[in-house]
MIFI-494468 format. One record per residue (C-alpha): residue number from 1; residue in three letters; x, y, z. Coordinates in steps of 0.001 Angstrom, whole numbers, plus 500000, padded with zeros to 6 digits. Layout:
// residues N
     k     r       c1       c2       c3
   NUM   ala        X        Y        Z
...
***
This chain:
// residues 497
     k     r       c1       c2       c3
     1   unk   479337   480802   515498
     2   unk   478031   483637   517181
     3   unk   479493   487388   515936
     4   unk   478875   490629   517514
     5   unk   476026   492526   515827
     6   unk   475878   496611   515225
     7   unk   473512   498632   514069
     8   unk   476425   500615   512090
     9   unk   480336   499327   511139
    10   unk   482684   502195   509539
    11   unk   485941   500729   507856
    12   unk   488814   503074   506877
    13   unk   492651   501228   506152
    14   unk   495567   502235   505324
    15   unk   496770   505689   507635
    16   unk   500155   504613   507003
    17   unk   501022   506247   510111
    18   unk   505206   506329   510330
    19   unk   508144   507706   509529
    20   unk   510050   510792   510885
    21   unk   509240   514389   508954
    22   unk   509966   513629   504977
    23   unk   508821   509835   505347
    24   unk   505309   510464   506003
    25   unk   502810   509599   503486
    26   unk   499759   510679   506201
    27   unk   498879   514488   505454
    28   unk   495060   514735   506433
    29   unk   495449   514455   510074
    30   unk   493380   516859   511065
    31   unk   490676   515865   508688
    32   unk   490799   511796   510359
    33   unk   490871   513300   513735
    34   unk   487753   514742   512891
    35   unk   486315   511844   510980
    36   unk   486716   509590   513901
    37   unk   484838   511732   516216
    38   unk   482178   511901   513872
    39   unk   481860   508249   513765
    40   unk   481737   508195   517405
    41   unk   478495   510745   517729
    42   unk   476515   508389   514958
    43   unk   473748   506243   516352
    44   unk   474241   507906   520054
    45   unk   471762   505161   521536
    46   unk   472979   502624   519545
    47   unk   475503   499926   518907
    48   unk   478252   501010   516432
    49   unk   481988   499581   515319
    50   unk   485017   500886   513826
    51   unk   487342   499239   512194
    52   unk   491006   499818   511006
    53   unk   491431   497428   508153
    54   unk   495143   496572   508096
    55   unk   498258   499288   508044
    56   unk   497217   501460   510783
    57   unk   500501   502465   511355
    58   unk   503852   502147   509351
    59   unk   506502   500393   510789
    60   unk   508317   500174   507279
    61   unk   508946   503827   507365
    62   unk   510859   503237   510606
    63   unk   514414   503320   511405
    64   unk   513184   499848   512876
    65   unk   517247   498015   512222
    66   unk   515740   495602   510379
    67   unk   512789   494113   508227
    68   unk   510396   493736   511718
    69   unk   510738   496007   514490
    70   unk   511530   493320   517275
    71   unk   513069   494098   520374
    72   unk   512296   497855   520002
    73   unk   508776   497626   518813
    74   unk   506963   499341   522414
    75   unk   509480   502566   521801
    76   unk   508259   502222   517724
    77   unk   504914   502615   518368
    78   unk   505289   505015   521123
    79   unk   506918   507099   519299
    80   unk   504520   507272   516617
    81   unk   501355   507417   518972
    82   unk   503670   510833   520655
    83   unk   504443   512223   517411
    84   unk   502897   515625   516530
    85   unk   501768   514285   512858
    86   unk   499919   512000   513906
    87   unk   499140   512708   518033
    88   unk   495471   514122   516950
    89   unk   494398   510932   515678
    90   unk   495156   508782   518141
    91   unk   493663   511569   520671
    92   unk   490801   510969   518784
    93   unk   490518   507673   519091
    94   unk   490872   507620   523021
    95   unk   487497   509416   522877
    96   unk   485823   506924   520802
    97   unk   486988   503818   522813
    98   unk   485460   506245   526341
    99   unk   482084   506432   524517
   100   unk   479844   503544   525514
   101   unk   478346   501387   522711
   102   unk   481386   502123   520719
   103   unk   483885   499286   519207
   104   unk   487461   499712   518102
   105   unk   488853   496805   516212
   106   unk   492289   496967   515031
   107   unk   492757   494761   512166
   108   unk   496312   493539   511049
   109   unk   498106   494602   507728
   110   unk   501492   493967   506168
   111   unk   503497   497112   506933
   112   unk   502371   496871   510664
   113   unk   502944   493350   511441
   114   unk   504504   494661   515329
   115   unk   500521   495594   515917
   116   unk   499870   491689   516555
   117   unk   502790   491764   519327
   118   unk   501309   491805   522927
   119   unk   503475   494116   524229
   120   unk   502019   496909   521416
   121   unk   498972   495574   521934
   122   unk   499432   496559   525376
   123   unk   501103   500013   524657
   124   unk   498221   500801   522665
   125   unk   495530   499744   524246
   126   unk   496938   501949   527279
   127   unk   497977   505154   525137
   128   unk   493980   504625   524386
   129   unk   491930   503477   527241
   130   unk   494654   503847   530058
   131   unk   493605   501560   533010
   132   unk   489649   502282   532737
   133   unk   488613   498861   532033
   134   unk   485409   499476   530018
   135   unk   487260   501500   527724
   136   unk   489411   498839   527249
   137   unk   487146   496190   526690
   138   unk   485909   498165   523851
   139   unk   488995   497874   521693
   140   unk   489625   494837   520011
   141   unk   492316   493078   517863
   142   unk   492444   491164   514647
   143   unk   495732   490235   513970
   144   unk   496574   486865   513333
   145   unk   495359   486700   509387
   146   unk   491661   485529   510241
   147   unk   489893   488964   509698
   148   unk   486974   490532   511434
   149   unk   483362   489283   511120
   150   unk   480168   490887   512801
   151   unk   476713   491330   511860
   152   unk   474510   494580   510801
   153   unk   470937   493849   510648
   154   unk   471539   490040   509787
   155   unk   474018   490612   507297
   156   unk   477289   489138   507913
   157   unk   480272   491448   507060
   158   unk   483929   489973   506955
   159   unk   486697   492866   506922
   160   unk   489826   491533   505870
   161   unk   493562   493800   504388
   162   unk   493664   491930   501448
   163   unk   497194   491104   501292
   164   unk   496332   487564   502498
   165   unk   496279   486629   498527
   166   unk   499006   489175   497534
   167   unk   502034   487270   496581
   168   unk   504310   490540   497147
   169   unk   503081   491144   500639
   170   unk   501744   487769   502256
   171   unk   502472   487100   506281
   172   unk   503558   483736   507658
   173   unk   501224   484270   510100
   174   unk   502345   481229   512130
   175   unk   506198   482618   511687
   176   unk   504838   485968   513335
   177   unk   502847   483914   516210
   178   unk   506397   482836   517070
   179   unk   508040   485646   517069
   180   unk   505380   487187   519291
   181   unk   505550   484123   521795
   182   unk   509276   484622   521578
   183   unk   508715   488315   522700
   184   unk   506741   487734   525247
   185   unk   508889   485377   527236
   186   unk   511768   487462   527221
   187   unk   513644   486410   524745
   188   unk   515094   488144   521987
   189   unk   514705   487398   517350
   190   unk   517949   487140   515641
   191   unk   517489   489241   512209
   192   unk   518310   486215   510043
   193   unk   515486   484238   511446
   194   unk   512838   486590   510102
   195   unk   512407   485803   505933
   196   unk   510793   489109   504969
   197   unk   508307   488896   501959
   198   unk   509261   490845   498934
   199   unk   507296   493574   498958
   200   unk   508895   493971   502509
   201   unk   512284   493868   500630
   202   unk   511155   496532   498276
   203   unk   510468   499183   500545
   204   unk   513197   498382   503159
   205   unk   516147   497604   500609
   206   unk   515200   499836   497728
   207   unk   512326   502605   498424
   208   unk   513356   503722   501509
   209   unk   516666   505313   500334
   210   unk   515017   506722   497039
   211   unk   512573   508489   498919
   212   unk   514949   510702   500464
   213   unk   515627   512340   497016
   214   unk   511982   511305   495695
   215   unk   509643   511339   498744
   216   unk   507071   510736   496098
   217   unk   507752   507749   494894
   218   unk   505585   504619   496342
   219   unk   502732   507529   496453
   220   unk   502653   506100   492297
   221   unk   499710   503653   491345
   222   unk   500075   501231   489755
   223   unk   503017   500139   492303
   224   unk   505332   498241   490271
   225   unk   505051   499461   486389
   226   unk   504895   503322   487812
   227   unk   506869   503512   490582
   228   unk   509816   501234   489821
   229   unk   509633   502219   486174
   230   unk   509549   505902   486832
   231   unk   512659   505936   489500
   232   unk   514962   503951   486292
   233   unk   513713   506274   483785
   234   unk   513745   509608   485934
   235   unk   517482   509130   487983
   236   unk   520186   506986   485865
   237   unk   521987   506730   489287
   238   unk   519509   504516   490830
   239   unk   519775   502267   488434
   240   unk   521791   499806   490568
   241   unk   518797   499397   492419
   242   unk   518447   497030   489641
   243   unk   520380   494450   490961
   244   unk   518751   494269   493918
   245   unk   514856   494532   492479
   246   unk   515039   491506   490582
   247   unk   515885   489234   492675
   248   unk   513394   490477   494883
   249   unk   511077   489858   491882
   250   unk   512087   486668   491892
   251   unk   511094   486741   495659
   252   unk   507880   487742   494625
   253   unk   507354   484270   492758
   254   unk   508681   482232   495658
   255   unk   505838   484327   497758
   256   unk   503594   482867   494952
   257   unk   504312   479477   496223
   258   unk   503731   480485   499884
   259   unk   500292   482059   499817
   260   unk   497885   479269   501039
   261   unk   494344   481209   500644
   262   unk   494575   481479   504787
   263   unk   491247   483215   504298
   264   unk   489774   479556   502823
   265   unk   488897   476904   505778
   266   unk   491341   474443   503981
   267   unk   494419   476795   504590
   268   unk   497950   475700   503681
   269   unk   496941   474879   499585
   270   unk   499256   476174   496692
   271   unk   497267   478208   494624
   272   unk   496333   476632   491065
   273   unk   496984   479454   489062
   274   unk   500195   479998   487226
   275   unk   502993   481337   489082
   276   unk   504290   484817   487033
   277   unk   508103   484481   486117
   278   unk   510155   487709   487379
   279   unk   510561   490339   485720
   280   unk   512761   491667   483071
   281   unk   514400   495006   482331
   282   unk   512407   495326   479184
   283   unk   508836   494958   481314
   284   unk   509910   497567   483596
   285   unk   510661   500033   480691
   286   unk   508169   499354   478768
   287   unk   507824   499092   474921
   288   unk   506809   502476   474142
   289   unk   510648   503196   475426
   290   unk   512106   500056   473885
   291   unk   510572   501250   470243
   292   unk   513700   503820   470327
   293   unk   516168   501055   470709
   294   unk   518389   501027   467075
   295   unk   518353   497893   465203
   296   unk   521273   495421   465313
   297   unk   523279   494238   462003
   298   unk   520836   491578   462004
   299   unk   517926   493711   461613
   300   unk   516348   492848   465067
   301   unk   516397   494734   467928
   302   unk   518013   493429   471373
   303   unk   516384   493926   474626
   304   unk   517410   495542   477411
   305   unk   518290   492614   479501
   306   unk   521037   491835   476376
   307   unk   522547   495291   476062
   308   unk   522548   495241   480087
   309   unk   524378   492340   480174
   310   unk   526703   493362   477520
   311   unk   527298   496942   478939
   312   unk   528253   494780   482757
   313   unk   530765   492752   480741
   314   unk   532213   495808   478844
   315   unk   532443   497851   482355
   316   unk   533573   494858   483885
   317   unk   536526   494213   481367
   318   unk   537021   498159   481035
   319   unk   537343   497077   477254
   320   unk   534970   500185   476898
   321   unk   536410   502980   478752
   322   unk   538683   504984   477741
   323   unk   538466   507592   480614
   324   unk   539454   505871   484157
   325   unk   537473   508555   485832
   326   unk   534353   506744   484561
   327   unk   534505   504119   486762
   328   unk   533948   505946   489621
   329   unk   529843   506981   488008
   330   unk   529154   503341   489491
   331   unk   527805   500441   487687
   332   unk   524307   502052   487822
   333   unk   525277   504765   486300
   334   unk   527707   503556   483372
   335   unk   525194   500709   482559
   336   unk   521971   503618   482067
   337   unk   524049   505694   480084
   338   unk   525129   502514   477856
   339   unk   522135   501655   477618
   340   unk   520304   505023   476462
   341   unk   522964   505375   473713
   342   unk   521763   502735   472210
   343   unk   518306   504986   472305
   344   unk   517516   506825   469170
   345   unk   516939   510387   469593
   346   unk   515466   509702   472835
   347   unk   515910   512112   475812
   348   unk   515341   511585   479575
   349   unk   511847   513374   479660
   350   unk   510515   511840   476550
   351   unk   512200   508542   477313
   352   unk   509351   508787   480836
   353   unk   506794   509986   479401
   354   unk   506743   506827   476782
   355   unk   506926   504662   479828
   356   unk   504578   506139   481558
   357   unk   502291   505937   478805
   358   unk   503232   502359   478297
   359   unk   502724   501503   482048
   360   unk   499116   504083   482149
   361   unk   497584   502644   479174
   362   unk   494389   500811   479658
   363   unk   494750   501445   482935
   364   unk   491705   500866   485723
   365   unk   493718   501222   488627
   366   unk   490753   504203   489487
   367   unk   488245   502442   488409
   368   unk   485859   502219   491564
   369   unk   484046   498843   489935
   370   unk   487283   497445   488437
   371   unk   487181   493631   489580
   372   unk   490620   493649   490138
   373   unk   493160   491065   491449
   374   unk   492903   491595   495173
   375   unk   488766   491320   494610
   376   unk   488738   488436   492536
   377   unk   491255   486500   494806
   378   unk   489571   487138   498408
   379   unk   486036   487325   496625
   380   unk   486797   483454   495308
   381   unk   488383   483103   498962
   382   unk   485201   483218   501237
   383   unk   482188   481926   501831
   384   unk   478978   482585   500047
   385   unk   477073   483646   503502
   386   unk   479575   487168   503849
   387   unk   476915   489404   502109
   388   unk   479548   492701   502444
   389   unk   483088   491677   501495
   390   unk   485349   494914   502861
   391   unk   489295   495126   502140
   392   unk   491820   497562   501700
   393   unk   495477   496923   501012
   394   unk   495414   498630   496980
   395   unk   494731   501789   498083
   396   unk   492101   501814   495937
   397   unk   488439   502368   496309
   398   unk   486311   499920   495186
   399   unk   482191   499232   495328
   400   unk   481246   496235   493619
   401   unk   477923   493992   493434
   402   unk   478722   490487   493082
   403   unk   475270   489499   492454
   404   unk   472847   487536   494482
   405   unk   472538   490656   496799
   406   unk   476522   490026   498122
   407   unk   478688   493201   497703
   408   unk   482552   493541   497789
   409   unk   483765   496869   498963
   410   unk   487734   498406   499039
   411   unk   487682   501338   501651
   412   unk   490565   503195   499744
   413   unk   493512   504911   502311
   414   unk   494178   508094   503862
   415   unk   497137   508678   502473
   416   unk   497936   510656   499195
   417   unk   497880   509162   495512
   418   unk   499031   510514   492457
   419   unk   497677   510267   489231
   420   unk   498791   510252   485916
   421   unk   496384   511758   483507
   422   unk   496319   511211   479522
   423   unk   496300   514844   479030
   424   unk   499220   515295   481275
   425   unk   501050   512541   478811
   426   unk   500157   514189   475686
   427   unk   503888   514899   474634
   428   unk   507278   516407   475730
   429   unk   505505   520015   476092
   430   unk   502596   518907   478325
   431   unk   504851   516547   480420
   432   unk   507977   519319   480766
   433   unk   506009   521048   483975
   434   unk   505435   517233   485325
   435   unk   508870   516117   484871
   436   unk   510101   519315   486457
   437   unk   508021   518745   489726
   438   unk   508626   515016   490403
   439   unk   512719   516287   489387
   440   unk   512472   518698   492224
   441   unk   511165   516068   495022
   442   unk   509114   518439   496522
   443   unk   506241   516812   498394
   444   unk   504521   520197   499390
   445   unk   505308   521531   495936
   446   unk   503346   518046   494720
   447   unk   500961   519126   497350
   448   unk   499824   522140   495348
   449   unk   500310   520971   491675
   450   unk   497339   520726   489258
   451   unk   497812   520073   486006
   452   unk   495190   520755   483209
   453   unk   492882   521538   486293
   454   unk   493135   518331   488226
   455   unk   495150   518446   491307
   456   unk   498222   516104   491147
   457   unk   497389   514403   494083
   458   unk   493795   512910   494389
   459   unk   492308   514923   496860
   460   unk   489901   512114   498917
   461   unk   490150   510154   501875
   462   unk   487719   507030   501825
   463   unk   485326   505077   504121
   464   unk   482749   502060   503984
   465   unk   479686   502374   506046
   466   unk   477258   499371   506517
   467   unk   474530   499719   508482
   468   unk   470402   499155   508524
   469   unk   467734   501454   508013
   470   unk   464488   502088   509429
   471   unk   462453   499918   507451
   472   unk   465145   496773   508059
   473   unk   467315   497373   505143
   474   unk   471156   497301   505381
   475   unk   472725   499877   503046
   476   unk   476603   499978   502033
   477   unk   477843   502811   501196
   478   unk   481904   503391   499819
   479   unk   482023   507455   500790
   480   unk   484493   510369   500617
   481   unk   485138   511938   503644
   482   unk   485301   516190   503305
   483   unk   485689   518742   505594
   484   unk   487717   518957   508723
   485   unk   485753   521035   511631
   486   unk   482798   519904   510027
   487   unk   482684   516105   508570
   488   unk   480481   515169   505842
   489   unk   480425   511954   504363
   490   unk   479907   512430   500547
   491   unk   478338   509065   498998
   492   unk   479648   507918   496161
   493   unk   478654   504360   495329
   494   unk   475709   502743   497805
   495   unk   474154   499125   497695
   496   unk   470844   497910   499569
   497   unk   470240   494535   500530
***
């Protein structure tokens, strides 16, 4: 099979661009802008790609009416493309897509599944190249789950999102090639015939109204201990959330069942591995927390899901309310507070700060040659001819040598992270000033935070490079991009081959 061959391919992933002021998770606009103009003066005589590796923009974040933006998808991304936040960058990449030996690909991800819709294929492609043909025969998409190969000095590299082996976030690709048939022959998608995957459910059903009083939180790695385990510990009145989260847990293991290793040749295979059960209440607090739970007459002490499900029956019954006005604090509510009198001497900051220790400790999640899931899965998922593996998806950075000169590379995002450091953790003195900020829900205030003389939120915006040298060599590189007027790619893992 023939594949297009560069002398240079530059991967970012994950701009997240979406969502109206106070949504947006995007702050370095300015900074990408710059980046891809950069990318566009490298190897002037040469041939050179770029590719955006899934989640370009961020359809979730929308006020879409549903779990896929359907029959207002062209005004979705049109909007976003106009908006002010994030206008620059696609400005930007007009220019690129007008400079000849330039590529754009577009790759697919699973919080921009509209992107593999002709008719935003076609918005974009004319908010880009308008109706100069070269231009748009430079911009390519990838969008139907089978990632992007090329070649750079005769080694193959295979781009892919990664959430083709993420049981959370996994597309029916072939439900989506429907839908997209469906919308291009007029016809309209009836909500209830699109099954959303449950990491789809968490941010529509669950995060998206939390982040208007925590704007914060899905900016927490790792996703599920931190982020869902921080908003039951930090607001008691979310806690009815609960009710909807597991299940959606439970949707989680059903995706288990559905992701078929698309990226194999095979296809359509239930993985071997055993499928995780949901989760309980007692995972999500964590042990640390659960320690302060008081002993029963028995001498053993009952977990959370038990005093949860005693605490519904008691609310339900009213057998343990004695004031009428408590009713209206909302299951949530009533069921926390039942729950944290059962805590000894425990209060709200020190009852997250053992949780977040719980869900931080031996933690790699920054760990830029931590094998993780998503590398393991798509790494055992290909062939052994892809000599640079590149994904995004995590959010995380990753440079990796597999050995037998093949290298597996995760170009990070563009978005901002927060991180949780030990020191930060230490006890109830060194957590008050934390607690205080994420109480506030200040995202510029989070912005400017450091703690123990680490900002709050990391402050780098990744990028993969592959591409050959003079003497025949192809080099990967996993870089951090700094500046804004100026770029300069800062290297901070690089592989020859």
């Amino acid at each position: 099979m023939p594949f297009p061959e560069y002398d240079e391919v530059h991967v970012i992933s994950d701009l997240h661009m979406g969502g109206k002021a106070g949504f947006q998770i995007l702050s370095e606009t300015a900074k990408l802008a710059g980046y891809i103009r950069w990318v566009g003066e490298q190897r002037p005589d040469g041939r050179l790609a770029l590719v955006l590796n899934g989640d370009v923009i961020d359809t979730l974040a929308e006020e879409s009416g549903g779990y896929i933006a359907f029959d207002n998808a062209e005004a979705i991304i049109k909007r976003i493309m106009a908006d002010p936040s994030f206008a620059p960058i696609w400005d930007a990449l007009a220019e690129y897509v007008k400079t000849g030996g330039r590529t754009l690909v577009i790759a697919l991800g699973n919080h921009d599944l509209e992107m593999s819709f002709p008719v935003v294929q076609g918005a974009v492609s004319e908010r880009l190249a308008g109706t100069d043909p070269e231009a748009l025969g430079r911009i390519q998409f990838s969008t139907m789950g089978a990632g992007y190969s090329c070649l750079v000095g005769g080694a193959r590299v295979f781009c892919t999102h990664g959430n083709e082996v993420d049981s959370w976030n996994y597309t029916r690709y072939e439900e989506l090639a429907k839908a997209g048939r469906r919308l291009n022959s007029g016809r309209s998608l009836k909500a209830k015939e699109w099954e959303p995957n449950a990491g789809t459910m968490m941010v529509k059903d669950v995060m998206n109204t939390v982040k208007i009083r925590y704007p914060w939180i899905d900016l927490l790695k790792p996703e599920m201990q931190a982020a869902v385990g921080v908003l039951l510990a930090l607001d008691p009145s979310q806690l009815d959330k609960i009710r909807r989260l597991l299940p959606i847990i439970g949707e989680k293991v059903e995706g288990s069942l559905e992701v078929d290793q698309r990226l194999s040749a095979e296809g359509f295979t239930i993985p071997t591995s055993t499928v995780s059960r949901p989760a309980s209440v007692d995972s999500l607090l964590g042990p640390s927390l659960m320690a302060g739970l008081r002993q029963g007459p028995d001498g053993k002490r009952p977990t959370a899901d038990a005093l949860l499900l005693a605490a519904e029956k008691e609310y339900k019954t009213g057998s343990a309310i004695t004031d009428p006005q408590d009713k209206t604090l909302g299951t949530g509510q009533y069921l926390w507070d039942r729950l944290t009198s059962w805590l000894t001497g425990v209060s709200k900051i020190e009852a997250l700060r053992r949780a977040l220790q719980d869900w931080l400790k031996d933690d790699k999640t920054f760990e830029i040659t931590d094998q993780d899931d998503t590398c393991k899965e798509v790494v055992a998922s290909v062939g052994q001819d892809i000599h640079f593996l590149i994904t995004g998806h995590t959010h995380l950075e990753r440079a990796i040598d597999l050995g037998g000169s093949r290298f597996y590379f995760n170009c990070g995002t563009w978005i901002r992270l927060l991180r949780f450091r030990e020191e930060m953790l230490k006890d109830e003195t060194n957590f008050q000033p934390v607690y205080d900020l994420l109480v506030s829900g200040r995202i510029q205030d989070i912005d400017q935070a450091v703690f123990n003389g680490h900002p709050f939120v990391l402050p780098q915006q990744s990028a993969v490079c592959i591409k050959t040298n003079e003497d025949g060599t192809v080099v990967g590189e996993l870089t951090h991009i700094e500046g804004t007027g100026s770029i300069t790619p800062r290297i901070i893992k690089q592989f020859t081959r």
